[in-house]
C-alpha positions in Angstrom: 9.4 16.0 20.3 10.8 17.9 17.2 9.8 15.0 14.5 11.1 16.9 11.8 14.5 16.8 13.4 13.9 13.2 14.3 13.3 12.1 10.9 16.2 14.3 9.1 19.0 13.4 12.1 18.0 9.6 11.3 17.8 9.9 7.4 21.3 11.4 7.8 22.7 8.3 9.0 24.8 6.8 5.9 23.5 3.2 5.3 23.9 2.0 2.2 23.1 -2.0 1.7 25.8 -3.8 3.0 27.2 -0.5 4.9 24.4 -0.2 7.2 27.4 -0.4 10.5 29.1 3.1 8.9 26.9 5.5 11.4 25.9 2.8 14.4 27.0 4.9 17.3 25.2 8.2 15.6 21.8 5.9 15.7 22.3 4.5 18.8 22.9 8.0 20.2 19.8 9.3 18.3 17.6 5.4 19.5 18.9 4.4 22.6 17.4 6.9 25.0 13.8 5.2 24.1 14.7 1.8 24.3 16.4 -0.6 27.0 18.3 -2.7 25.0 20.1 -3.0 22.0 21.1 -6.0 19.4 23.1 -6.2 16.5 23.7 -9.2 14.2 25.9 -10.4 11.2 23.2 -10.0 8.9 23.9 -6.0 9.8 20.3 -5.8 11.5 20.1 -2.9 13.9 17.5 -4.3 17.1 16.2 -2.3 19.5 14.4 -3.9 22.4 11.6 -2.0 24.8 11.0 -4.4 27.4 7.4 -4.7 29.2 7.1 -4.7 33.1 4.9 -7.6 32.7 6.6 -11.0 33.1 5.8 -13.3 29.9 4.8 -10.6 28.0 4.5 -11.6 24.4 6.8 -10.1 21.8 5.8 -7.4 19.0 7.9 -7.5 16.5 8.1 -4.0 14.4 10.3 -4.4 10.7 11.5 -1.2 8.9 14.1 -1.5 6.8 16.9 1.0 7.4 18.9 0.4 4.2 18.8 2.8 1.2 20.2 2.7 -2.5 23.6 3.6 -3.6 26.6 3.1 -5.9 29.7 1.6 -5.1 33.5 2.0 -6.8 34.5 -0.7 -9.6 37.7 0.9 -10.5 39.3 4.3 -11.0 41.2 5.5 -14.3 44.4 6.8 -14.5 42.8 10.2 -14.6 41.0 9.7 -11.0 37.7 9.7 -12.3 35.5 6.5 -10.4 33.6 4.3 -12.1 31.0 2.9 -10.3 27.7 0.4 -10.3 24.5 0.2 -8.7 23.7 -0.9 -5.1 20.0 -1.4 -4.9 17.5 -0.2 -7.7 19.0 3.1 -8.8 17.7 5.2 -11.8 20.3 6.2 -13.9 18.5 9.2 -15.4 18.9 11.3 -11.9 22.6 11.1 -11.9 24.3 13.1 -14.5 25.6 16.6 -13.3 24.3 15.7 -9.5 26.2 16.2 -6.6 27.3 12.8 -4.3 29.2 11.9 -1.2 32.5 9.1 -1.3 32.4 7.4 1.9 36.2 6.6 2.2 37.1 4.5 5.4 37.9 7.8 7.7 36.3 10.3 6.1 33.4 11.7 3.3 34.2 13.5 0.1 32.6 14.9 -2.2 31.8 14.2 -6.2 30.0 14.9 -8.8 29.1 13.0 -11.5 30.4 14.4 -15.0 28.4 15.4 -17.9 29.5 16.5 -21.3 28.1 20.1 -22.2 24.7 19.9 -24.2 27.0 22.0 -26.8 29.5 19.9 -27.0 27.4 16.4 -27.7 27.0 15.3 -31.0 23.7 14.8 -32.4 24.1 10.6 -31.7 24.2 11.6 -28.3 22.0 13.9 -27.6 19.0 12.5 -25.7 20.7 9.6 -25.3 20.7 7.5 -21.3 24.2 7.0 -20.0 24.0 3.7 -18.2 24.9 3.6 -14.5 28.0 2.0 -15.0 29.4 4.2 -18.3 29.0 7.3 -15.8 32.1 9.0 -14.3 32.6 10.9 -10.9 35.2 13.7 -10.5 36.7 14.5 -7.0 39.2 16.6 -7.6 41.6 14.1 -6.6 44.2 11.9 -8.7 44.2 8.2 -8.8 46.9 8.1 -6.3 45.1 10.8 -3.9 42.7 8.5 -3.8 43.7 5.5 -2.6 46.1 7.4 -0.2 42.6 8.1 1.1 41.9 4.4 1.5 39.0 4.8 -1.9 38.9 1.8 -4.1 37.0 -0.6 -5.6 34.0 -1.6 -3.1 34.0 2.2 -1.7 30.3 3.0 -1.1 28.9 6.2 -3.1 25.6 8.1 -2.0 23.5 10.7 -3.1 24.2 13.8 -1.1 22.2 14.0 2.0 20.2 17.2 1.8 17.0 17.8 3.8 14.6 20.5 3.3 11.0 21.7 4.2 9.0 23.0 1.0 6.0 23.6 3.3 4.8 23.7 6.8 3.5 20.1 6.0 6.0 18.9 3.1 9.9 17.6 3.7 11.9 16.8 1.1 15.5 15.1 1.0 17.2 11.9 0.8 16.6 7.8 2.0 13.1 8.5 3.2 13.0 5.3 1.8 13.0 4.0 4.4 14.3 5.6 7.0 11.2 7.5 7.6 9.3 5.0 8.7 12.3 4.1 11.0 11.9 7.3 12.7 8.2 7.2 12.8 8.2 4.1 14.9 10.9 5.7 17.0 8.2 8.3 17.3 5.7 5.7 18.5 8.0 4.4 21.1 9.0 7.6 22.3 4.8 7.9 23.2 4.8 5.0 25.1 4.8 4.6 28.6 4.7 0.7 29.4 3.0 -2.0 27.4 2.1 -5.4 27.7 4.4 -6.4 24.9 8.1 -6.7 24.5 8.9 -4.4 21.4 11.6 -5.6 18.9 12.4 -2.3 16.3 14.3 -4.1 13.5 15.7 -1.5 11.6 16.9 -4.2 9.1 19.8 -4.3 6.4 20.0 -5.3 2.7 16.3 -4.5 1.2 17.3 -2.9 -1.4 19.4 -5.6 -2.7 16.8 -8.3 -2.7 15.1 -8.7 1.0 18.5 -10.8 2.8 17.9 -9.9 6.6 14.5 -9.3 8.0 14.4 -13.2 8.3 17.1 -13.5 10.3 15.8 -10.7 13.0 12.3 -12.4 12.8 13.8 -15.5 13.6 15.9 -14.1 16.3 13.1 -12.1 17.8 10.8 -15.1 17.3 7.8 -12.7 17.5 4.2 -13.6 18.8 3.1 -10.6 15.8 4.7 -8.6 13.0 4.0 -5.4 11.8 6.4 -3.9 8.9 6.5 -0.6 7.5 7.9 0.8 4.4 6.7 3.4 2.8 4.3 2.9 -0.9 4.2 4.9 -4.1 2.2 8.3 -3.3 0.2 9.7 -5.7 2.7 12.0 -7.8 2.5 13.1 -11.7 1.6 10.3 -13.9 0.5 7.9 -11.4 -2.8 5.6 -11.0 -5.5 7.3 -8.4 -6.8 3.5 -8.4 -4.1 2.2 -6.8 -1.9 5.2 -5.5 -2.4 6.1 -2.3 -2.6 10.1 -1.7 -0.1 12.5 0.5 -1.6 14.0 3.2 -4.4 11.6 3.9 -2.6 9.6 6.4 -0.9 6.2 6.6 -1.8 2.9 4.6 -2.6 -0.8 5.1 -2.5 -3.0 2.8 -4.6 -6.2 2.3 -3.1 -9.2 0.9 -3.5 -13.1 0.9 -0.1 -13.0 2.1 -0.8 -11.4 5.2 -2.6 -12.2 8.3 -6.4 -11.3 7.6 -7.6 -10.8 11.5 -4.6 -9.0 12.5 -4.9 -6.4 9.5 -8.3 -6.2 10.2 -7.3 -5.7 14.5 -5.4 -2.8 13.2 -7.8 -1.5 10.9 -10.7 -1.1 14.0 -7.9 0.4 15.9 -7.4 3.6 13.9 -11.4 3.7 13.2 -11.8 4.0 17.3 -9.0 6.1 17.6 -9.9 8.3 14.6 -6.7 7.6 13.0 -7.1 8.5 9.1 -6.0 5.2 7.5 -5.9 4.5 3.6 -6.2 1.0 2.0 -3.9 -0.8 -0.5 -5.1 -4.0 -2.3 -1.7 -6.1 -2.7 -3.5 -9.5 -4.1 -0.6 -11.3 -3.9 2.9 -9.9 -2.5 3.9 -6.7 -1.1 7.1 -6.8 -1.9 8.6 -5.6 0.8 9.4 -7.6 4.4 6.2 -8.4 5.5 6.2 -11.3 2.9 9.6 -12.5 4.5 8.6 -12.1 8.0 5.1 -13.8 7.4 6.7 -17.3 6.7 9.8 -17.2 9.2 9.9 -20.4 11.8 6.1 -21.8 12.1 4.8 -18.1 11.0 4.0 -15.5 12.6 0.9 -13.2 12.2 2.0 -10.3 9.7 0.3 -7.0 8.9 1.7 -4.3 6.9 2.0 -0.4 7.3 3.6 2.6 4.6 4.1 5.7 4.3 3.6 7.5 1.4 6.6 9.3 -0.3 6.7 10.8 -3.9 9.9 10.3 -6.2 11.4 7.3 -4.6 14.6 6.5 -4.7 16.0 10.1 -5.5 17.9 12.6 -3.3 14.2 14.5 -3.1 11.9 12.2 -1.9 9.3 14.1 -0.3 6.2 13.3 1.8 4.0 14.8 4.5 5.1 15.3 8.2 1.4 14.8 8.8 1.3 11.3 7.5 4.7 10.7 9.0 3.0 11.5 12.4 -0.1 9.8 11.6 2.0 6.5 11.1 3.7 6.7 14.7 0.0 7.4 16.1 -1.7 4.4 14.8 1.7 2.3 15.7 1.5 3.5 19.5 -2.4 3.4 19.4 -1.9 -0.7 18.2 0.5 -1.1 21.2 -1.8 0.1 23.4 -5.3 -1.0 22.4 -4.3 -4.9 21.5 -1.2 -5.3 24.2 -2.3 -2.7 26.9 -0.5 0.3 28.5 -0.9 3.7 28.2 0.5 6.7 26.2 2.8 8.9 28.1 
C-alpha cells in the first residue's frame, strides 16, 4: 500500500467539527474496501465495522477522532469581506496573510485573510495580535456574490489543504490532527487477514470542540476493549525532552490512572515481542483526549491509549514521520493479532 497517499487522500477529506458529513462518500470510497460494514450516527460519528469469522467474537473497539479545527462565518460586511470565529482551539497568530478554503454548500472558494502592510501600521499596531474574530477574509466576491453562492453566517472556513514531503521520512500538511491516526489504523486493517475480534474504527466527530461523540459510538459499539489514538505533542523547538515524546522513534503509550493498567501493559509486551519501537507518556491523571470518555461509558470498558507524534499542531503544517505513522498501524495490527488471534495478510 502507498501510505503516504493513504494518509494525504484521507487528510484531504474536509471535516471541520460539526461538518464532519461534507466528504462522507470520498471516505467511504477511500475506507470501505477494508471493511464490511459501515455505520453512521447523529452524533456525525463515522463507524466502520470488520467483522470476525468467528461466531461471538468479542468486539474491539478502535477511537480516532476524525474532526479537525476551523473557523466558521459570523457575518459579512457590506464590502464582502467575512468575519469569522473559531471552531475548535485555533491560534490566531498563524492566520494573517494565509491562504484558506470557504466551504459554500456546492462548491469550495478560496480566501485569504487580510493584513495591513507592515508600512502602513502605525507604531500602536505594530506587533500587536489581531484576535480571531477582528480578522477579515477577502474572496474576491461582493456581499451579494456571496450569498448567491449560498455563504453566510455558519459557512465553515478551513486552512488550505496542502500536503507535502520535506524528506523521504518527513510529511508535512494540514489536519494530521487527527486524521493521521485515522489512516494509520486504516493501515492496520488493511494488514489484516481475519481476527478473532469484531473491529469498530470510530472515526468520531466534535473533539475539537470539547470531546461530544466518542461516547455515543462506545456506547453504540458497546466494546469488550478500547484503544484510542490521537496523536501527542512531538518534541519541536522549545519543548520539554521530559515529557515530549521524539519524531522518528515510533509510536507512544501513555500511562495513566485513568486507563486500564493490564490492558496498557498487554499492549506494551506486544510491541516488545514484536520489536515494535514504543515510547512512554506519563499522563497522571487525564489524557485529554477520548480515551478518558470511552473508559467510563456503560459499566466501563478496558481503555488503553495510542499517539502519534506530530510537531506544530493545529496549523496548516503539521508535520510528522511516515515511519512512526507506520510504526502505529504495526503495533495496532500486531495487538489484533497477538491478544484476539488471526494472522497478518
Amino acid at each position: 500500500m502507498d501510505t503516504k497517499k493513504l494518509l494525504f487522500d484521507i487528510c484531504s477529506c474536509m471535516s471541520i467539527s460539526g461538518f464532519e458529513y461534507r466528504c462522507e462518500k470520498k471516505l467511504r470510497e477511500i475506507v470501505m474496501p477494508y471493511f464490511d460494514e459501515y455505520i453512521g450516527d447523529s452524533a456525525g460519528n463515522h463507524i466502520f465495522v470488520k467483522k470476525s469469522k468467528s461466531a461471538n467474537a468479542p468486539k474491539l473497539l478502535i477511537d480516532t477522532h476524525y474532526d479537525e479545527v476551523g473557523l466558521m462565518v459570523k457575518g459579512i460586511t457590506d464590502e464582502g469581506f467575512l468575519r469569522v470565529c473559531s471552531v475548535g482551539g485555533v491560534d490566531a497568530r498563524i492566520f494573517p496573510a494565509s491562504e484558506l478554503t470557504v466551504y459554500a454548500p456546492e462548491k469550495e472558494i478560496c480566501g485569504v485573510v487580510v493584513k495591513k502592510a507592515p508600512h502602513a501600521r502605525t507604531p500602536d499596531e505594530a506587533g500587536k495580535l489581531t484576535a480571531v474574530t477582528n480578522l477579515l477574509v477577502d474572496t474576491g466576491f461582493s456581499k451579494a456574490e456571496l450569498e448567491e453562492m449560498g455563504i453566510g453566517i455558519g459557512t465553515p472556513l478551513g486552512m488550505a489543504k496542502n500536503y507535502i514531503s520535506l524528506s523521504d521520512d518527513v510529511v508535512s500538511g494540514q489536519s494530521f490532527d487527527n486524521k493521521s491516526c485515522c489512516a494509520a489504523a486504516v493501515y492496520a486493517v488493511s494488514m489484516l487477514g481475519d481476527c478473532g475480534c469484531d473491529i469498530y474504527l470510530s472515526m468520531s466527530a466534535k473533539e475539537e470542540v470539547g470531546h461530544r461523540a466518542a461516547s455515543s459510538a462506545a456506547y453504540t459499539v458497546d466494546p469488550d476493549y478500547a484503544i484510542a489514538i490521537d496523536v501527542g505533542l512531538g518534541l519541536a523547538p522549545g519543548g520539554d525532552k521530559k515529557s515530549n515524546p521524539k519524531l522518528g522513534e515510533g509510536a507512544c503509550i501513555s500511562v495513566s490512572a485513568i486507563l486500564d493498567r493490564k490492558w496498557t501493559e498487554t499492549i506494551r509486551g506486544i510491541a516488545k515481542k514484536n520489536e515494535i519501537s514504543l515510547q512512554t507518556i506519563v499522563e497522571a491523571c487525564g489524557t485529554g483526549t477520548h480515551a478518558d470518555e470511552i473508559e467510563a461509558v456503560r459499566l466501563g470498558i478496558p481503555t488503553a491509549l495510542l499517539s502519534l507524534p506530530i510537531n506544530f499542531m493545529h496549523t496548516g503544517v503539521e508535520t510528522l514521520y511516515m515511519s512512526d505513522f507506520e510504526a502505529t498501524a504495526k503495533l495496532l495490527c500486531a495487538v489484533i493479532n497477538d491478544k484476539f488471534g488471526g494472522e497478518a495478510k
